[in-house]
Backbone as a chain_set.jsonl record, in Angstrom:
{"seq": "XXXXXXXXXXXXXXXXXXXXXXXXXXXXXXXXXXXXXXXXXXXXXXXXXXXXXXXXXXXXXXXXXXXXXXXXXXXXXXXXXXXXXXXXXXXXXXXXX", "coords": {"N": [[91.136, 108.187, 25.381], [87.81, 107.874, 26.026], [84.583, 108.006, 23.973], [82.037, 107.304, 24.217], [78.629, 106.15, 23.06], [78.141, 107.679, 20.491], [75.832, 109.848, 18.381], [73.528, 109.424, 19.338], [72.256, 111.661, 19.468], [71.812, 114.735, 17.254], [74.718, 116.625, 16.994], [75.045, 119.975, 18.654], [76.217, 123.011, 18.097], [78.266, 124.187, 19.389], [78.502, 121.938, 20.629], [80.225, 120.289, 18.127], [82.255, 122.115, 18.023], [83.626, 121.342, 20.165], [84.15, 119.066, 19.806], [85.425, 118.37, 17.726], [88.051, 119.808, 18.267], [88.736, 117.82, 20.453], [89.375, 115.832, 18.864], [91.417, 116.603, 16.886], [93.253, 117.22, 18.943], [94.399, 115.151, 19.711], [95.385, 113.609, 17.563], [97.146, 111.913, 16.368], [98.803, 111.724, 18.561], [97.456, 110.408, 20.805], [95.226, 107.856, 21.906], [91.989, 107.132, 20.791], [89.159, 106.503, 21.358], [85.901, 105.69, 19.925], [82.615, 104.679, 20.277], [79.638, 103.457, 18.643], [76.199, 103.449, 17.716], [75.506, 104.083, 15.203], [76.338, 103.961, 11.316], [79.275, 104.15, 10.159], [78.697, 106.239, 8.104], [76.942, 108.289, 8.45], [78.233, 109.63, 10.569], [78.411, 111.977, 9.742], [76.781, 113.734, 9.118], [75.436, 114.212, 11.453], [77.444, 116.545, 12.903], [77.01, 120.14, 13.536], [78.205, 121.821, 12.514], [79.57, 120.998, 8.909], [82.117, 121.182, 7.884], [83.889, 121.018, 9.903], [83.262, 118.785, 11.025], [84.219, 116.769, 8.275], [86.35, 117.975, 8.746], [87.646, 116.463, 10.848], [86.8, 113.546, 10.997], [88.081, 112.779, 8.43], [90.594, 112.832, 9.997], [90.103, 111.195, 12.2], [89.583, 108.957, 10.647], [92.177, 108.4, 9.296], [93.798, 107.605, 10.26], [93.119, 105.013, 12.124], [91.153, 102.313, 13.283], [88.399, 99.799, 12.593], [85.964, 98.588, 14.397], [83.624, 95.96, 13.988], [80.551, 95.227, 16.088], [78.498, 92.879, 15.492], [77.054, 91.396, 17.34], [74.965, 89.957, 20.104], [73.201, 92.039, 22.331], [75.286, 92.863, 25.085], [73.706, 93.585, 27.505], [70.984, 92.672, 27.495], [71.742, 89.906, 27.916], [72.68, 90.148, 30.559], [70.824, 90.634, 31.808], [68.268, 91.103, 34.882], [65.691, 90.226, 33.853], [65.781, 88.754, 31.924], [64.234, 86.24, 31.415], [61.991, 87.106, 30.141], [62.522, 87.812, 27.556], [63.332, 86.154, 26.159], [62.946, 82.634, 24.833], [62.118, 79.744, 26.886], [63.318, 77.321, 26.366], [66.166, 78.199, 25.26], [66.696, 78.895, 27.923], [66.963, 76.991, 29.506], [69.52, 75.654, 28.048], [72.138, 74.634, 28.711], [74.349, 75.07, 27.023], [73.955, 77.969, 25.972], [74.995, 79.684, 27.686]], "CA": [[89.839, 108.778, 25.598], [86.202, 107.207, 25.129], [83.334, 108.55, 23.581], [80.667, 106.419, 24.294], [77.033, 106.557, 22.278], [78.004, 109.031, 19.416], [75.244, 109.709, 17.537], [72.168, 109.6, 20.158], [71.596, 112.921, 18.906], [72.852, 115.752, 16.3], [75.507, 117.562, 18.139], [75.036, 121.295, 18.804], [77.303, 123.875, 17.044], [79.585, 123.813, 20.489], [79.458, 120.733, 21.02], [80.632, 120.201, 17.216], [83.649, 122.646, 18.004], [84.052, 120.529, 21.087], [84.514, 117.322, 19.461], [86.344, 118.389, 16.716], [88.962, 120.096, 18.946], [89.008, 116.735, 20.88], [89.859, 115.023, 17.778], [92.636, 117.865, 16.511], [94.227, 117.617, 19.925], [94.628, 113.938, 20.361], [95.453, 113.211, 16.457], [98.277, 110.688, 16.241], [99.568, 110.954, 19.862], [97.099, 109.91, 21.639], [94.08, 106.725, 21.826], [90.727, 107.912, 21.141], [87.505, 105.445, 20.76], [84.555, 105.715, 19.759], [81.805, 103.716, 20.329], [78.343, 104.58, 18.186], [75.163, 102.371, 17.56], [75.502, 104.283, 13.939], [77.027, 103.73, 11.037], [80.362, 105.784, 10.27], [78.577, 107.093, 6.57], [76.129, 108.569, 9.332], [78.863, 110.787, 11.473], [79.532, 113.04, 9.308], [75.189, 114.321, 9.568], [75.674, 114.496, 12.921], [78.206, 117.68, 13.039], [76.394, 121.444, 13.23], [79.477, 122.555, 11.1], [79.856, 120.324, 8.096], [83.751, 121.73, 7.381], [84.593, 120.537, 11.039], [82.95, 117.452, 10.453], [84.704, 116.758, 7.325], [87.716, 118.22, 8.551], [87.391, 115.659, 12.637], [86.558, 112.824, 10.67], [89.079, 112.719, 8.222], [92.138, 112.977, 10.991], [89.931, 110.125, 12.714], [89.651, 107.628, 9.456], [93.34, 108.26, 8.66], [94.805, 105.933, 11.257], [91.692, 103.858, 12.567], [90.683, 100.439, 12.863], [87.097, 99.655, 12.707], [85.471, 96.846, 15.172], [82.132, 96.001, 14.114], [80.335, 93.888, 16.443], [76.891, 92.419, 15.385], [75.917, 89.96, 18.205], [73.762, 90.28, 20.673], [73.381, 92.924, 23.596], [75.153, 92.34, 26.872], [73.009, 94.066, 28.536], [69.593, 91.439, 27.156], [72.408, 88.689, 28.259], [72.958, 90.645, 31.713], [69.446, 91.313, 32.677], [67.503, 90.014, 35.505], [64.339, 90.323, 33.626], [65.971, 87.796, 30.913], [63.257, 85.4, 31.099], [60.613, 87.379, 29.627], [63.0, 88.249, 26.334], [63.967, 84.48, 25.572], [61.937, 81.727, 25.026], [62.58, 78.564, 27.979], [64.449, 75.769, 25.954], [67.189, 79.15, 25.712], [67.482, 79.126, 29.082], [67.478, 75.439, 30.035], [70.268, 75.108, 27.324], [73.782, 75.296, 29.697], [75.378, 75.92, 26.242], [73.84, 79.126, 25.782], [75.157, 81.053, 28.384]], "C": [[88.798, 107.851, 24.982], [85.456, 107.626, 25.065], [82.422, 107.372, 23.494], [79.278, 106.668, 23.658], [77.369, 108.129, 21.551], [77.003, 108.833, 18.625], [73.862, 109.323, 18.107], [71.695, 110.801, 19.487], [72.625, 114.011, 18.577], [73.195, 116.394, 17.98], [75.258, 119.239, 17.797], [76.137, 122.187, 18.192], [78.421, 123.65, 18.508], [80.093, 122.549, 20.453], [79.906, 120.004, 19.343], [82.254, 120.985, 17.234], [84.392, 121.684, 19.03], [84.727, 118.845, 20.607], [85.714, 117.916, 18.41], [88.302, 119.085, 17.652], [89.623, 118.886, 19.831], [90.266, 116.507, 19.353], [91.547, 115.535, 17.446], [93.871, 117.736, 17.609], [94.747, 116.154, 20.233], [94.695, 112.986, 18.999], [96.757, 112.845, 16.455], [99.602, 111.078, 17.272], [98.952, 110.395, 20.746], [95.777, 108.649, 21.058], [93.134, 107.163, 21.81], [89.539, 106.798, 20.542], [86.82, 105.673, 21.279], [83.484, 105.105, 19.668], [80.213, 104.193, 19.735], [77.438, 102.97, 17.663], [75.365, 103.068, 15.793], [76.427, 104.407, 12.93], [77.875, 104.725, 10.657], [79.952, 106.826, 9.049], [77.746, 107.939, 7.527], [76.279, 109.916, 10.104], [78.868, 112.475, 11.365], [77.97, 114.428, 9.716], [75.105, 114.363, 10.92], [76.453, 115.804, 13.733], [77.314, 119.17, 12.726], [76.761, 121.804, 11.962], [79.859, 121.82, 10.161], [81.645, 120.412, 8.317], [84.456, 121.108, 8.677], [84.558, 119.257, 11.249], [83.672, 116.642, 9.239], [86.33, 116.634, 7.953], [88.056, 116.487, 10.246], [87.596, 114.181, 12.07], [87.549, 112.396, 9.942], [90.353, 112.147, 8.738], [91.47, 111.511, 11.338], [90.109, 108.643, 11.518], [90.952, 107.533, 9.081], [93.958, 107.376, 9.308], [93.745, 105.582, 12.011], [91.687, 102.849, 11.729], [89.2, 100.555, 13.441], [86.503, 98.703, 13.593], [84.423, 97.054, 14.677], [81.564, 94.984, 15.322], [78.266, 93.783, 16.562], [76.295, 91.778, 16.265], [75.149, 90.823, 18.797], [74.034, 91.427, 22.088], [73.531, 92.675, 24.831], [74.537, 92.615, 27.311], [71.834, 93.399, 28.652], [70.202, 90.508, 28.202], [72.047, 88.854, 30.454], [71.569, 91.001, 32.805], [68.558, 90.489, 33.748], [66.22, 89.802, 35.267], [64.601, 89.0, 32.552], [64.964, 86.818, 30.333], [62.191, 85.951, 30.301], [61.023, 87.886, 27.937], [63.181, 86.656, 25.643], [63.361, 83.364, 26.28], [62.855, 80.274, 26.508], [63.31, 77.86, 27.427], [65.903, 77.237, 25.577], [67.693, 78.982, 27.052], [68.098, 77.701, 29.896], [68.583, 75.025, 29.215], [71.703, 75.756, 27.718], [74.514, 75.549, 28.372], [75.063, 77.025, 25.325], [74.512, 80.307, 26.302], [76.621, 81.5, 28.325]], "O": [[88.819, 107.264, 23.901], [85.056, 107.976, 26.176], [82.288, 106.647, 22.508], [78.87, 107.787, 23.97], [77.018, 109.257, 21.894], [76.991, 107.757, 18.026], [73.04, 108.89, 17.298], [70.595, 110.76, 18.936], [73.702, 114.269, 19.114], [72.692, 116.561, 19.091], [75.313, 119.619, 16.627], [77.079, 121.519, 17.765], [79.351, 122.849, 18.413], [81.222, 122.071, 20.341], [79.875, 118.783, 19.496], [83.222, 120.548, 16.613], [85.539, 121.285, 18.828], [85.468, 117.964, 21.044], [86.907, 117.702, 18.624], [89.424, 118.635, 17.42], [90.845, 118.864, 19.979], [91.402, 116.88, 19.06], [92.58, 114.928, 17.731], [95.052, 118.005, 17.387], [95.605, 116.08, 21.113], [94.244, 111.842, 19.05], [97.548, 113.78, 16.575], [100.806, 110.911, 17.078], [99.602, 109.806, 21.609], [95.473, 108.619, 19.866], [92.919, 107.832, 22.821], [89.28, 106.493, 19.378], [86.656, 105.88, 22.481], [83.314, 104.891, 18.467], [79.628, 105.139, 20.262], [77.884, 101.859, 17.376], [75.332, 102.108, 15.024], [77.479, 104.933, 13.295], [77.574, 105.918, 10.701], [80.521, 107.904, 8.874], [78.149, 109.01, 7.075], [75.478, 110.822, 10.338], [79.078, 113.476, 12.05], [78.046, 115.512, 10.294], [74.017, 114.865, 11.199], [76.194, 116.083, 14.904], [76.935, 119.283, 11.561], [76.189, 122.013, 10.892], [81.067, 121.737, 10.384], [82.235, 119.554, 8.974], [85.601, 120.685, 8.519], [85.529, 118.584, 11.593], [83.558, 115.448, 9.514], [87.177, 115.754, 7.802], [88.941, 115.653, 10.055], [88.505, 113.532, 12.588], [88.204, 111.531, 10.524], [91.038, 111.279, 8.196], [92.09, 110.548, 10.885], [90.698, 107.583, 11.729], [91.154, 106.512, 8.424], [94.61, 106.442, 8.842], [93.675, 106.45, 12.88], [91.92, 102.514, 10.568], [88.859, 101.191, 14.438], [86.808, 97.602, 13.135], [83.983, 98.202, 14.734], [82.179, 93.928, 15.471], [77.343, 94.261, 17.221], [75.097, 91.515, 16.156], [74.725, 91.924, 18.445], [75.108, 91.464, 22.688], [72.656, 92.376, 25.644], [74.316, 91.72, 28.127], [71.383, 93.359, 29.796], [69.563, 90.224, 29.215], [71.502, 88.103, 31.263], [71.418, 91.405, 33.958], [68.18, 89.345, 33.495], [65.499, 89.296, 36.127], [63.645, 88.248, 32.359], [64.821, 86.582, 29.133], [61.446, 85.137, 29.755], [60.146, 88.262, 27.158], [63.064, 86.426, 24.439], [63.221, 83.086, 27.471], [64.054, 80.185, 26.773], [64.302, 77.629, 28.119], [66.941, 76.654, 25.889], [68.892, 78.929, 27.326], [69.117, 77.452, 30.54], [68.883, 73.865, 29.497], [72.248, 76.794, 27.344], [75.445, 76.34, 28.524], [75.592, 77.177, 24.224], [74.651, 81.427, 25.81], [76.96, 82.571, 28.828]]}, "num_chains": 1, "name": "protein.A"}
């Protein structure tokens, strides 16, 4: 399973039972990533229900691996507007891209 953009906005008391039931149901048999622009000290303020939060989080940090990745945004890279984000000697430079 992928959760994509956790942490756009606090989750609702459902959707706090909702996730956490995810989590509960797919705790060390199944693949579950998460992908979040915020950081993981962050998650936990994000849950309606603290105790579910606490408890979701937990199960998830116990067997997880972390990726961070700092570069830059495919999607800047990917854009056909590109030119107007990055200066010209960027773009004339074939070992940028």
């Amino acid at each position: 399973m992928f959760l994509n953009d956790l942490g756009l906005h606090r989750l609702y008391h459902q959707q706090s039972i909702d996730l956490y039931e995810l989590v509960i149901a797919r705790h060390r048999s199944a693949s579950f990533v998460i992908a979040s622009n915020r950081d993981i000290e962050e998650w936990l303020g994000l849950f309606d229900a603290p105790i579910l939060g606490n408890s979701a989080l937990d199960r998830l940090a116990n067997a997880s691996y972390q990726i961070l990745n700092d570069g830059e945004s495919y999607r800047q890279r990917l854009s056909p507007h590109r030119a107007l984000f990055e200066p010209k000697e960027v773009l004339d430079d074939p070992t940028s891209h």
